[in-house]
Every structure is written in C-alpha cells, then in structure tokens.
C-alpha positions as CSV (number, residue, x, y, z in Angstrom):
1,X,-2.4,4.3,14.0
2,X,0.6,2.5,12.6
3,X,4.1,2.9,12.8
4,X,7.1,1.8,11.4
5,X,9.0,-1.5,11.6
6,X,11.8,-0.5,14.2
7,X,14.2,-3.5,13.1
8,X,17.7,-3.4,11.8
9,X,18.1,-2.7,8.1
10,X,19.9,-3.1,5.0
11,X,22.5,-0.3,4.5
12,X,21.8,0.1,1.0
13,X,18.5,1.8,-0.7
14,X,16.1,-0.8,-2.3
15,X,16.3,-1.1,-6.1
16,X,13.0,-3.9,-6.1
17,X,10.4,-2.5,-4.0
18,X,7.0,-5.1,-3.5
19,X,3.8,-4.1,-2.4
20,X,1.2,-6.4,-1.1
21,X,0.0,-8.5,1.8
22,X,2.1,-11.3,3.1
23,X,0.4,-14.4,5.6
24,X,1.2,-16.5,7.9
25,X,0.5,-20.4,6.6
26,X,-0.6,-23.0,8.9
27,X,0.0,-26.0,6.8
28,X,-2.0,-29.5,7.7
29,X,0.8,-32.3,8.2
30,X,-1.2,-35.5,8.3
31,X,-5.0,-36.0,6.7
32,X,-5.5,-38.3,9.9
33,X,-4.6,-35.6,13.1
34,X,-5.2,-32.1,13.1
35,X,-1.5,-30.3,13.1
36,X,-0.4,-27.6,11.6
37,X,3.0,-26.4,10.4
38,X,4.0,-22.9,10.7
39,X,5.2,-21.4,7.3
40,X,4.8,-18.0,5.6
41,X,2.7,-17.1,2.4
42,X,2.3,-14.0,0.3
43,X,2.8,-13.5,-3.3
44,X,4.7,-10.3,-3.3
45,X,6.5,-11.3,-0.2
46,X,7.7,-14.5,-1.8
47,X,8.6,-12.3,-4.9
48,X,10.9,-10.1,-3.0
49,X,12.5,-13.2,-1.5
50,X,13.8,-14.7,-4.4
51,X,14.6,-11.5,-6.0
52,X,16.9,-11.0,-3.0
53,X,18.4,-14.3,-3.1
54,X,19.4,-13.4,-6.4
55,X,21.7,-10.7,-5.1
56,X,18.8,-8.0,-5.6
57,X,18.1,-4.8,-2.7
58,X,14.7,-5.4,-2.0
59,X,12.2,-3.6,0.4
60,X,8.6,-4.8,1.6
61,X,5.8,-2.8,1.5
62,X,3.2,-2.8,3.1
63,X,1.6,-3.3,7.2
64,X,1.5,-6.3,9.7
65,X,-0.2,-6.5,12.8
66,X,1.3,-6.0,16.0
67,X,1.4,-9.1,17.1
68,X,3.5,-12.7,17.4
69,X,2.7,-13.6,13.8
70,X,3.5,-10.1,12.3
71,X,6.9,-10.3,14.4
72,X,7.8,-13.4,12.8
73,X,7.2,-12.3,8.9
74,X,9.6,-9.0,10.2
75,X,12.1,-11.6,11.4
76,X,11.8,-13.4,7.9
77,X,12.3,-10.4,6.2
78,X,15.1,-9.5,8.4
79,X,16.9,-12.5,7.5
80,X,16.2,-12.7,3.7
81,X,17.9,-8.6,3.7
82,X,15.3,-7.6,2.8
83,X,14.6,-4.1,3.5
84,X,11.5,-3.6,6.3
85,X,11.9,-0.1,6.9
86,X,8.7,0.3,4.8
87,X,6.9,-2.3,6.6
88,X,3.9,-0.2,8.9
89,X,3.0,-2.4,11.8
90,X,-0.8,-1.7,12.6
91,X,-1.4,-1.6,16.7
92,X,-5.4,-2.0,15.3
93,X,-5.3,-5.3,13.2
94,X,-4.1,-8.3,13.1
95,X,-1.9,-10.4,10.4
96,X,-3.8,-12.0,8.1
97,X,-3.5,-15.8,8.6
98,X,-4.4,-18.9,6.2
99,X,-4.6,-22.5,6.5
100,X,-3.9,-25.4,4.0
101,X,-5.9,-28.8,4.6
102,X,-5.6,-31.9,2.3
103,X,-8.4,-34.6,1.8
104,X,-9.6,-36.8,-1.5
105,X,-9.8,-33.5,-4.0
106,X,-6.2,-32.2,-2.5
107,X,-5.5,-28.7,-1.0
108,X,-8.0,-26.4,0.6
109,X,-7.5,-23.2,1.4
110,X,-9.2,-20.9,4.6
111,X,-8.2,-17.4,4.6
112,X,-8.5,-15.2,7.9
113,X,-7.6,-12.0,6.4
114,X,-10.7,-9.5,6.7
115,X,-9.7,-6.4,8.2
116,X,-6.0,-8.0,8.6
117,X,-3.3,-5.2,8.5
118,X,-2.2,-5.2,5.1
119,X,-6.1,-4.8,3.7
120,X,-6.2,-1.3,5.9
121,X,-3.4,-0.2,3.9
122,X,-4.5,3.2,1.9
123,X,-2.3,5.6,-0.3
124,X,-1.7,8.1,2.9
125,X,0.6,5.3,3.8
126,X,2.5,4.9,0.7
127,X,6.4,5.9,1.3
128,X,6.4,8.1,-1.7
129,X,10.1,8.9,-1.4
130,X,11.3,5.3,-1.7
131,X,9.2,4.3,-4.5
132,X,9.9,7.3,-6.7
133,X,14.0,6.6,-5.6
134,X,13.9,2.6,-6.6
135,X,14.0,0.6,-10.2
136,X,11.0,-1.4,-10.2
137,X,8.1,-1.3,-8.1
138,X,6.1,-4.6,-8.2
139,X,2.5,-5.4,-7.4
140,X,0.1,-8.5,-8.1
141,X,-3.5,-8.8,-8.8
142,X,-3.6,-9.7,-5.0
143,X,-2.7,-6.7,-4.0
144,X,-5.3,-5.0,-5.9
145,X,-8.0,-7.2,-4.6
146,X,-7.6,-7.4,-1.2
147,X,-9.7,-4.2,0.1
148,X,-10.5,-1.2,-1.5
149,X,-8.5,1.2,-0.1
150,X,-5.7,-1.3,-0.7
151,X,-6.3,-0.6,-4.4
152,X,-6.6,2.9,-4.4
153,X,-2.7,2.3,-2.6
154,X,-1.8,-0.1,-5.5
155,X,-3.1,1.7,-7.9
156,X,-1.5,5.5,-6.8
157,X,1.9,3.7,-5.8
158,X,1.9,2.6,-10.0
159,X,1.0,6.3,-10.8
160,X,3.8,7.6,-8.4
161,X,6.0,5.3,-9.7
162,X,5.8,6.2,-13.5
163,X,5.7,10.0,-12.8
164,X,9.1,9.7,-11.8
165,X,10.6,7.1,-14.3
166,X,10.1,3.7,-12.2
167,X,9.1,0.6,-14.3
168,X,6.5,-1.1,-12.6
169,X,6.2,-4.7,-12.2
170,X,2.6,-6.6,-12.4
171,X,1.9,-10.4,-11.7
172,X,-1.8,-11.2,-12.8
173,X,-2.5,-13.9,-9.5
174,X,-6.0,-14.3,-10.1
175,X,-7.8,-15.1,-6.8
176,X,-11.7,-15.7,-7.6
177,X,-12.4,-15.8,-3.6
178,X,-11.3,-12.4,-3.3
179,X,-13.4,-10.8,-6.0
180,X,-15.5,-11.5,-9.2
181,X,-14.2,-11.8,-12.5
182,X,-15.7,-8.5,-13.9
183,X,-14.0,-6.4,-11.2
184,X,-11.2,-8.0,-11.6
185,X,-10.8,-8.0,-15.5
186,X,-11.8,-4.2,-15.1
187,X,-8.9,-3.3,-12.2
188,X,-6.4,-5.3,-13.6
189,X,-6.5,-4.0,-17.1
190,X,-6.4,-0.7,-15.9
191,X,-2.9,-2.0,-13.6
192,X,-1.6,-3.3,-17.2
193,X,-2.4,-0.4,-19.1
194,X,0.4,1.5,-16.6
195,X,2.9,-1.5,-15.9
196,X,6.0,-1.7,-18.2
197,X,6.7,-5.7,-17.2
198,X,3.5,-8.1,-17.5
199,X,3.9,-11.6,-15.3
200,X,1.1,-13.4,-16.3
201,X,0.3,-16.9,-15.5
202,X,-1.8,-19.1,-17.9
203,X,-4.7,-19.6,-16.1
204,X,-4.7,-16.6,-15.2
205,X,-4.3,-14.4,-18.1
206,X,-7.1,-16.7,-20.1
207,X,-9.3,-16.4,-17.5
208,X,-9.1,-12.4,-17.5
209,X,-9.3,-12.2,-21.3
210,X,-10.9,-14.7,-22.7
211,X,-8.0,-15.8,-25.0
212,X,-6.6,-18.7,-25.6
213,X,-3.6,-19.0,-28.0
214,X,-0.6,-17.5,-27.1
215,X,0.2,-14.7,-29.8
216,X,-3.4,-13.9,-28.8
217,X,-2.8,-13.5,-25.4
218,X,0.5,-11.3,-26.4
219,X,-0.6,-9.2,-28.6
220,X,-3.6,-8.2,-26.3
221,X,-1.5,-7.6,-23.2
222,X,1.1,-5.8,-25.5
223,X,-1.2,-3.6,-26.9
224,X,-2.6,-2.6,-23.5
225,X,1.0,-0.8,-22.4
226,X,3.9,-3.5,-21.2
227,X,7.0,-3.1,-23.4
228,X,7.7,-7.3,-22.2
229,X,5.4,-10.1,-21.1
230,X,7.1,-12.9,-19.8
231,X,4.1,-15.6,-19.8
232,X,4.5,-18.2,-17.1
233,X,4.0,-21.7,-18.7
234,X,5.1,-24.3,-16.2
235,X,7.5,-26.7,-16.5
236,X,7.3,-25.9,-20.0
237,X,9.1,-22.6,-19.3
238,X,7.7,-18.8,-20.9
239,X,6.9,-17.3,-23.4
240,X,8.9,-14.2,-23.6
241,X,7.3,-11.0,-25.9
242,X,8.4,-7.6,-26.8
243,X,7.1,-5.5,-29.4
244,X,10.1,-6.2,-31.2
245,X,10.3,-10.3,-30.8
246,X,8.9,-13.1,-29.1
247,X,10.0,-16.6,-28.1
248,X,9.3,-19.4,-25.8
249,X,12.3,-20.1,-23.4
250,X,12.1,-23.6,-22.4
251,X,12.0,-24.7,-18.6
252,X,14.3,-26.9,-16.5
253,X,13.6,-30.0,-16.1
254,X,13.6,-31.4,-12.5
255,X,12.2,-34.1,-10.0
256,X,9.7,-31.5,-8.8
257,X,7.9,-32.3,-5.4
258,X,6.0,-28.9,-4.9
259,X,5.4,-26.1,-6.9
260,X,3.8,-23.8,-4.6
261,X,5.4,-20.3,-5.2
262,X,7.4,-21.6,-7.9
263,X,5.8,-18.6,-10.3
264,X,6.1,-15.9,-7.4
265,X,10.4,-17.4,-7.2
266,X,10.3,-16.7,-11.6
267,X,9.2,-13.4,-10.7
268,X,11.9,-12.4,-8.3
269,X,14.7,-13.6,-10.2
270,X,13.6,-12.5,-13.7
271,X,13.4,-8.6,-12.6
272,X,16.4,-8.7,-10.7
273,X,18.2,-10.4,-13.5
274,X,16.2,-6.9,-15.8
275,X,17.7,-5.1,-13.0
276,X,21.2,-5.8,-13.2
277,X,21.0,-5.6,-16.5
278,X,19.8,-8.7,-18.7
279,X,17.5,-8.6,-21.6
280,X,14.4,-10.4,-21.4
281,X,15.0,-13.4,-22.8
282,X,18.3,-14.2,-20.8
283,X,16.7,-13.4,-18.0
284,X,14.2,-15.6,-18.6
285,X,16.3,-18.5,-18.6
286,X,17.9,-17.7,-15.8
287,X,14.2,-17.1,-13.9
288,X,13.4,-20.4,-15.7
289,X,16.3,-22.5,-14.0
290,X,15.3,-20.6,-10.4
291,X,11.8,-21.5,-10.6
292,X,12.8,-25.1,-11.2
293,X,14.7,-25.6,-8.5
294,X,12.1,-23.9,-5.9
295,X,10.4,-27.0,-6.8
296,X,12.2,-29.7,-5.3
297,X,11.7,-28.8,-1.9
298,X,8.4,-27.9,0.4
299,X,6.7,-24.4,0.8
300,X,7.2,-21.2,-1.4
301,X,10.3,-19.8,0.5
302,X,12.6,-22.5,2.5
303,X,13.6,-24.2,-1.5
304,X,13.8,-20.6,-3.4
305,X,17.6,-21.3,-4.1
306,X,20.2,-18.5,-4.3
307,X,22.0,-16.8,-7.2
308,X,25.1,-19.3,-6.7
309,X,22.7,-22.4,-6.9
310,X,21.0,-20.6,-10.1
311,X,25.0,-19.9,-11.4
312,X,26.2,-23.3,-11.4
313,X,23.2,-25.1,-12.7
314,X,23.4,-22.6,-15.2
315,X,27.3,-23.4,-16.0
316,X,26.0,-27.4,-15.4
C-alpha cells in the first residue's frame, strides 16, 4: 500500500516533473576510521534540484519508504520547493541507501537498494493528471534500470507524456551494476526513440552505441527521434545539436574540487532555461556556467548554486 506525501506544498503546478529513485548517501570521511556523512543521492532528484534553483516549478516523482531516511529526502524536497505531492511513501519498503568508501583506487560504491521503495514503483502509480498538465517530464537511464516494473512506469509515463504534447527529457546515466549492456542498449534506445531532449554523457553514450566521434554520436541519437542533444563533455563544456545546427559550447573554467552531480546540476538548469524559454544553445551556456560552479563545493546538492549565482557570473 502507499500513500501520498502529506507535507506542505508549492502553490503553483509543476512545469519540470522527474521520475526516478533518489538515496540516501553515507559518505566515508577518513580512509583511517569508519564514519560516515549523511548526504542525499539520486540523479533525477539532483536534477530537479538544480532545475528549481534556477527559478523552475518542479515535482518529484516517484515513492520513499516510510521511514527516518525517506522523511529526510521529503524534508529536502520540502526545502528545495520542490513539489512532493507526487512523492508515494511505501509503508512496505524501505529507502534505498548507498555508501561511498575511498582507498588506493578512489571511490567505491555499495548500493542497498533491492526491493527499496522507489524500485516497487509500477505504472498504476503514475499521477497521470500531473504529467499530462506539466512541460517536460524527465527520466534517466537509472530510472529504467532499477526494477522492472519501474520501467514499464518509465517507459508508460514517456508514452503519457507525448500523447498529450509534453517533451520528455532523457539523461543516458549508464549504471553497468544495475543491468548488462545489451538490455540496456535495447531499453534505452527505445526511451530515445520517444524523448524530444537527449542528455547524454560521453562515456555513456559511447558505451551504448559503440561510437566514437562526435558527429557520429549526433547523428545516430538524432536520427533515433530527439529534436536536440546536448552532449555532456566535461569541463570542456557540450556539444549542442539540432537537426538544423550544431556546435560545441565551451565550459567554465573553475578551481573544481568535486564533480559529483555536476552533469545531473547541467541538466536541471539547461531545461529550465528550454522552459522559460531559451534556445538550445543559450541555454547551454547558461547550464554550462551552473555545472561549473556545482564543482567547487562537496556532494551533488549543498554546491548546486542558484539562478542569481548563475546571473552574475554570467554578467562577470
């Protein structure tokens, strides 16, 4: 049984909507002792942050436990206005968890997500009425690979979403623990064949077809349905492609100390720069310039900086 998230919300109706699975982190703070800080983790959920930093109405969906930890990513929400009416808290499972160690070959990841709340989401649970009312709905590759009746959501939320004029949003996030490269190549294509705005990383996108030059990699992802791509290059910034025209907008260079979430932060702030109304490739820089500065501070969401930060090193 679930229900809905009973907190205060946001007066206005969501114009970003995310779907997916957000964790709690438990992040090791010295190699030599074994403690742990308490952050928060999540693709989509990071996406939706820093989409509402920049000014966007966001909503969440998806389902937490009902427990502490699901409490606190409600909280979060709560205080990032971001919409958690659509947020089902599951009294049967838990909130998926995941822990970040460091040794000689750097970060390691542990996942305690099977069964968590968000992987027993299914398309019953989809709140048809909110997605067919907002501007963009966005998912990731995560959220298609973390169960199966997860995907079948994903995948009929995308449907719903283009049957009644919503662009859909798609972020590649390849994550090789959570299923093999076939499956994934096979799902995800068939999520890109129905999303109007692709969000590939490099990695990523190579890994899923094989390509390795950048037209290449355009052309292909083009030709499968998105009207842009906006293809995630680093520090170096993205390349930007319609079917029209195509160009690399540089990145922002900064004293970076962590880039964790950095291309979940370009996400946010690139469609809620489409939403309000920029082309592409303007709101690419702008996207470009948030990303950077997520950088310079630890974790994907405390250093996601807000549209007035974004403005003035803009104007700077």
């Amino acid at each position: 049984m679930t229900v809905s998230a009973t907190a205060a919300q946001p007066a206005r109706t969501p114009e970003i909507l995310a779907l997916g699975e957000a964790m709690i982190e438990f992040n090791q703070s010295a190699k030599d002792r074994p403690n742990y800080l308490q952050g928060f983790g999540g693709d989509t959920s990071n996406f939706c942050i820093a989409a509402a930093r920049q000014g966007a109405r966001t909503g969440f969906v998806s389902a937490v436990g009902a427990d502490h930890f699901g409490r606190l990513l409600i909280d979060l929400w709560e205080r990032e206005l971001v919409d958690t009416a659509l947020v089902k808290v599951d009294q049967h499972a838990s909130t998926g968890v995941y822990f970040v160690s460091h040794g000689p070959d750097g970060h390691a990841f542990d996942y305690l997500r099977a069964g968590s709340a968000a992987s027993r989401y299914a398309p019953h649970d989809l709140p048809r009425d909110a997605i067919a009312a907002a501007k963009v709905i966005h998912l990731s590759g995560i959220s298609l690979a973390i169960s199966l009746s997860a995907c079948d959501a994903a995948l009929e939320a995308i449907a719903h979403a283009r049957a009644n004029g919503v662009r859909v949003s798609f972020d590649t996030n390849l994550r090789l623990k959570l299923w093999p490269l076939a499956r994934a190549r096979a799902v995800m294509l068939e999520a890109i064949r129905q999303t109007d705005i692709c969000l590939p990383s490099w990695d990523d996108v190579t890994d899923l077809t094989g390509l390795t030059g950048r037209d290449e990699i355009v052309d292909f992802l083009l030709s499968h349905g998105p009207r842009v791509v906006a293809l995630k290059l680093g520090k170096e910034g993205a390349y930007i492609a319609t079917p029209d025209e195509r160009r690399v907008v540089p990145g922002l260079t900064v004293d970076a100390v962590d880039a964790t979430g950095a291309g979940d932060c370009f996400g946010g702030a690139f469609i809620a720069r489409v939403v309000a109304g920029d082309d592409p490739f303007t709101a690419a820089r702008y996207a470009n310039v948030a990303a950077a500065l997520s950088t310079q501070g630890y974790g994907a969401v405390a250093p996601i900086p807000s549209r007035a930060a974004v403005e003035q090193r803009l104007a700077g």
